[in-house]
N, C-alpha and C positions, 0 to 999 in steps of 0.2 A: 039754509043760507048761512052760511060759515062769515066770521067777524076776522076783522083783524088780531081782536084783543083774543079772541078763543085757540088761534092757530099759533100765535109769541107762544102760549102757556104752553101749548102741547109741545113746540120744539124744547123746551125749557125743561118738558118733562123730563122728553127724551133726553137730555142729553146728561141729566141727573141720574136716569137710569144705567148710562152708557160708562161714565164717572164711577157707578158704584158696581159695575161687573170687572173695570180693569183695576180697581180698588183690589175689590174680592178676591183675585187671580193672581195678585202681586203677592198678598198675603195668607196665601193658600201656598207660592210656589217660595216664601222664604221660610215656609214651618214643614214642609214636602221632601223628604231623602231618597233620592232612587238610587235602587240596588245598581251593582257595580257588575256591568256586562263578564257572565262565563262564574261570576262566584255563587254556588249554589246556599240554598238558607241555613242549611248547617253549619257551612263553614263560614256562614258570615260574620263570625261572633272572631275565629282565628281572624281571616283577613282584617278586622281593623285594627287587630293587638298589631301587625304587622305593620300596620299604615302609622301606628302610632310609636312603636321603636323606629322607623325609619327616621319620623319627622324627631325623638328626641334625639337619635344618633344625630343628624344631621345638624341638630342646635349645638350639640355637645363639638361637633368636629369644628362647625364654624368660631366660638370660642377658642377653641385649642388651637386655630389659627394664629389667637391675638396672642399667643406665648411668645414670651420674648426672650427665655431662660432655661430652656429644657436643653439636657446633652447627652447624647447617641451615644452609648456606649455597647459595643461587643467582644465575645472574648473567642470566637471562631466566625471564618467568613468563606471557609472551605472542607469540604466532605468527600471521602472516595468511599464510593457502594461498594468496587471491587467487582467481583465476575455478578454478572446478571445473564438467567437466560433471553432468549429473543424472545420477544412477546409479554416480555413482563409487561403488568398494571400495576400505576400508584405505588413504584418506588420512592419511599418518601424520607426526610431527613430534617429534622427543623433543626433553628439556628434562632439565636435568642439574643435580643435588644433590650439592654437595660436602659433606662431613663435615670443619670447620675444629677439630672438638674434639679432645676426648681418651682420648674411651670413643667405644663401637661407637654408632651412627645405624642404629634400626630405620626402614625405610620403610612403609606399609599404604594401600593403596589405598581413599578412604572412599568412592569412587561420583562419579557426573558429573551436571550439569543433565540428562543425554537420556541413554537407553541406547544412540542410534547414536554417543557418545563412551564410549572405554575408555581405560580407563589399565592402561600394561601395565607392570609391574618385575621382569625377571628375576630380582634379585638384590636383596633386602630385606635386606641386612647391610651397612653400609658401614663398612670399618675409618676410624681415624682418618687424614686425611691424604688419602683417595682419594675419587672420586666413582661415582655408576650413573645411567644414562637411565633418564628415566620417558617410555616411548613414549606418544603419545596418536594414536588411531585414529580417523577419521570415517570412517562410512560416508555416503554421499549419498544420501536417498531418491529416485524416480524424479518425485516432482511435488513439490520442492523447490525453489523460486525465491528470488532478488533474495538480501537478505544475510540471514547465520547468524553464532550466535555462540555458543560453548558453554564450561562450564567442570567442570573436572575438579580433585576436592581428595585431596588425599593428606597422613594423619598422618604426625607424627615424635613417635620418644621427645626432641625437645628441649623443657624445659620453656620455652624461649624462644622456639619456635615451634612449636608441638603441630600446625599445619597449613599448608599448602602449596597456593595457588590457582594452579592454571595454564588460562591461557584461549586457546582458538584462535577465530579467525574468518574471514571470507572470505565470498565470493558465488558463486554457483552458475547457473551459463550458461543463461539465456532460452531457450528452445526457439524458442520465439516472444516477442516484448516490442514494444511500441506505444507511442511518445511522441504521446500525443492528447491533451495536456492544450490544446494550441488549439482543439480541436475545441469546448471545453465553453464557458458562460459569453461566447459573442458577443454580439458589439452591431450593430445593424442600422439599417435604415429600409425601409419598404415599395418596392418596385417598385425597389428598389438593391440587389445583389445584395451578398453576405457571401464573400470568399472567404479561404480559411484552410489549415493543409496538415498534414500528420502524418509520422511517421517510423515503417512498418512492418519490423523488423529479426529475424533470427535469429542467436543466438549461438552454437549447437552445429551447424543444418545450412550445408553449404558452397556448395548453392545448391538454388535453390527458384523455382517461378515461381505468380505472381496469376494464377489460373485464370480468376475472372468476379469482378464487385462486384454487391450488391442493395442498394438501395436504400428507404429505406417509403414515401416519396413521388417521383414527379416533380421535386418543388421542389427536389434534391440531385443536381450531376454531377460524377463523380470521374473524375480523370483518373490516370496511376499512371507511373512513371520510375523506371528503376535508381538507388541512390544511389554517390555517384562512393566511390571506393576511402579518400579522406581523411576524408572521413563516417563510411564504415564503419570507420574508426580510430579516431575519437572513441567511437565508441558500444561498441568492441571487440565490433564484430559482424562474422560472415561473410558476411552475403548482408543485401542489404535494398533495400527501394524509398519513394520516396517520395509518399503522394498528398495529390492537389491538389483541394481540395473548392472547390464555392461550391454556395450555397444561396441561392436565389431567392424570396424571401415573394411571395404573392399580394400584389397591388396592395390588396386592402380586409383583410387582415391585421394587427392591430398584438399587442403582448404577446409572452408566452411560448412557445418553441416548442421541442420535442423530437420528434429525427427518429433513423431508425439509420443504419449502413451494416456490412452484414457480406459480409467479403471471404474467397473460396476460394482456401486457398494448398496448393500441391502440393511436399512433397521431392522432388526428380527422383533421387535415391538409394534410398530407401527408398519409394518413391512412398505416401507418410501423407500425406492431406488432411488439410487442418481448418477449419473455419469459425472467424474470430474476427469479435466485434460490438465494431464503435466506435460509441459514442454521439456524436451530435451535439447541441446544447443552444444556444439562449443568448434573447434576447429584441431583436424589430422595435418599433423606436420610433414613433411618431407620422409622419406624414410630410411634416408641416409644422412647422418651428418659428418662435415669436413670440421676440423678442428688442428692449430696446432698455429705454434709462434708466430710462424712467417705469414698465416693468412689474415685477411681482414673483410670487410662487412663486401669489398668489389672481386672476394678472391684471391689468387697469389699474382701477386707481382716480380716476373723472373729477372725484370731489371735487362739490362743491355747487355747481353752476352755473344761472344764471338764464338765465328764458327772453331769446332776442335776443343772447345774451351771443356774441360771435365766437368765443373763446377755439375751438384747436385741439391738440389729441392726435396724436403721431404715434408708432409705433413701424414693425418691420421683420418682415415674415414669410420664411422659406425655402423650399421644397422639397425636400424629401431624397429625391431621385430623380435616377437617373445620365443620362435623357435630358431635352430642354432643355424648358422651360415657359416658353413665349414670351407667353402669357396668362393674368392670373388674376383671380378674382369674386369679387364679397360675393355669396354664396346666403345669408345672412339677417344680419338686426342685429337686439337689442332692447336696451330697446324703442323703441314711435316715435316719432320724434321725435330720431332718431338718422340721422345718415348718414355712407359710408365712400367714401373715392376710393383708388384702386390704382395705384400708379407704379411703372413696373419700375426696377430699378437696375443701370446698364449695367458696371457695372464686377464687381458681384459677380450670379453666374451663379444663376439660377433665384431670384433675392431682389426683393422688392417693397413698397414705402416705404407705410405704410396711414398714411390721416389723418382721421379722427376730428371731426366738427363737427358742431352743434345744427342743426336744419333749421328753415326759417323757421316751420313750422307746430308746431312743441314746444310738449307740451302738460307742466303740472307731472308728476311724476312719481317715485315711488322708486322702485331695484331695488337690494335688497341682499340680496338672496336666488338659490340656486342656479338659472340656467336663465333669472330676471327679466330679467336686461343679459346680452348675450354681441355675441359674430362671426363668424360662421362664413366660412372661406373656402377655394374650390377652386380647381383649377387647370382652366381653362374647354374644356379638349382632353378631360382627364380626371376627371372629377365628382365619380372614387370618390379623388384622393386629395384628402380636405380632414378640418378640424380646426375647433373654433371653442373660444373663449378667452372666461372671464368677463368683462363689464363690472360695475363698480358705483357706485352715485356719486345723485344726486338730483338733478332740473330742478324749481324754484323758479319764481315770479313775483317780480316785482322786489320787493314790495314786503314778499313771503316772508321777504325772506333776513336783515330782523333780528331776526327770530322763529326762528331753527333754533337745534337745540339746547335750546329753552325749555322 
């Protein structure tokens, strides 16, 4: 039979007992160090040197906060690398921060245009008097051509210069690169042929050869030649060739014309092919030109002329064709009442003196409208190359002519 007074004692025991286990466990877990998940026992002697520079750096930055006198000084804030191949690693270039003040210079890296630029500072404290490299690192990507420019900023505690731009730039080596800005934008004339040339070059392989050329038409023949060593100095390339285009328009061709040429080029180191496409471009003129005083951008203007009147017109037509046209024809005039003579002129090549005169049977007549007055004229070997040119102007009766105008 259990007491009152025996059941007090025994909760009292317990609860002394209970008292000196969370005792025991309090003082068991403030003298207790548990290792540091992932750091094996060997290295655990490194990880705390680590744990223990972090936390002085960290005193030492926080300090270097409360400077109220430190000054930023640099004496470069830009760097050119110059040619890099594609794929370069860790192009690097430091750039150096003096501290001219009187308290500590925190440095802090704020980030760059591109993340393939870093900015790297071992040493973000700079006492008074001394200096630290700010490394900057480019990596090159592998399809990274022609020029690059990147910049990288880093704060300072100077209130007089809170940030720091430092820029690098440079160009990064053509795998392949094509000067074909002649290829574009020609100027021609039918059945005269266009010729024009391009500089195909490589700036990273050391040599290379033009396997074949394609062409989209016939109308284009390329011819292709090493480029001499003083070439490839100007272009600071190592291999290159240069071709030689001409492009022949069909004889009844005129206007705009776009053609290709894409050429198969071989590494002989690497043996990598590649196709590159040159465009070719530009536009075939007319293949005859009129030319001379009297004409203007609408033609000739024969003005109001009566019938019987002698009065003569003359201007100059050409042919723009590199073989000779030793004859040439009026295939049509209007209107009738019109007639043209053809004189060649011996001094200048493929040119022909046209003269213009009323025929005895002119009847009155206006044309001042498109297609009413014209000239057409070819070249009598060849049909297809001709042109014809407005006339406009009025044939009157005599007794017309003081009534115009009215």
């Amino acid at each position: 039979m259990f007491s009152l007074r025996s059941t007090g004692l025994r909760i009292a025991i317990g609860g002394l007992a209970l008292v000196t286990v969370f005792g025991l466990a309090i003082a068991l877990g403030s003298v207790t160090k548990y290792k540091p998940y992932g750091v094996p026992d060997h290295r655990r002697a490194e990880y705390d040197a680590i744990l223990a520079k972090l936390a002085a750096e960290a005193k030492e930055i926080a300090e270097a906060k409360k400077s109220k006198n430190p000054v930023a000084k640099v004496e470069q804030t830009e760097f050119d690398f110059g040619l890099l191949d594609p794929g370069t690693q860790g192009a690097t270039h430091d750039f150096v921060i003096y501290n001219d003040g009187q308290d500590e210079l925190l440095l802090t890296s704020a980030g760059s245009s591109c993340k393939c630029t870093v900015a790297k500072i071992e040493d973000r404290i700079v006492p008074p008097g001394e200096s630290r490299p700010v490394t900057l690192v480019w990596n090159v990507g592998e399809d990274v051509s022609d020029q690059y420019e990147q910049v990288a900023i880093i704060e300072t505690n100077d209130p007089r210069k809170p940030s720091i731009e430092f820029t690098v730039r440079g160009k990064v080596r053509s795998a392949w690169a094509v000067n074909s800005d002649a290829l574009i934008h020609l100027k021609g004339s039918a059945d005269k042929p266009i010729e024009a040339s391009c500089v195909l070059y490589s700036q990273v392989f050391d040599d290379f050869v033009i396997l074949e050329t394609e062409t989209s038409s016939g109308a284009i023949e390329v011819a292709t030649e090493p480029l001499l060593p003083l070439d490839l100095h100007s272009l600071q390339g190592r291999c290159g060739y240069k071709l030689n285009v001409k492009y022949r328009s069909p004889t009844h061709r005129t206007g705009a014309f776009q053609e290709n040429i894409r050429v198969c080029v071989l590494d002989t180191q690497t043996t990598q092919t590649e196709w590159i496409d040159l465009p070719v471009s530009g536009t075939i003129g007319k293949p005859l030109v009129f030319h001379g005083p009297e004409l203007d951008s609408q033609g000739l203007d024969l003005g109001t002329v009566e019938v019987g009147d002698p009065k003569e017109w003359s201007f100059f037509v050409r042919f723009r064709t590199e073989t000779s046209v030793t004859e040439a024809m009026v295939t049509d005039i209007a209107p009738l009442g019109l007639t043209a003579v053809l004189e060649p002129v011996t001094r200048i090549k493929n040119t022909f003196r046209v003269t213009i005169k009323l025929a005895e049977d002119a009847k009155p007549h206006r044309f001042y409208f498109d297609r009413q007055g014209y000239i057409e004229i070819a070249n009598k070997a060849n049909p297809e190359q001709s042109d014809w040119m407005p006339l406009a102007g009025q044939i009157i009766t005599p007794a017309a002519k003081g009534l115009v105008g009215r």
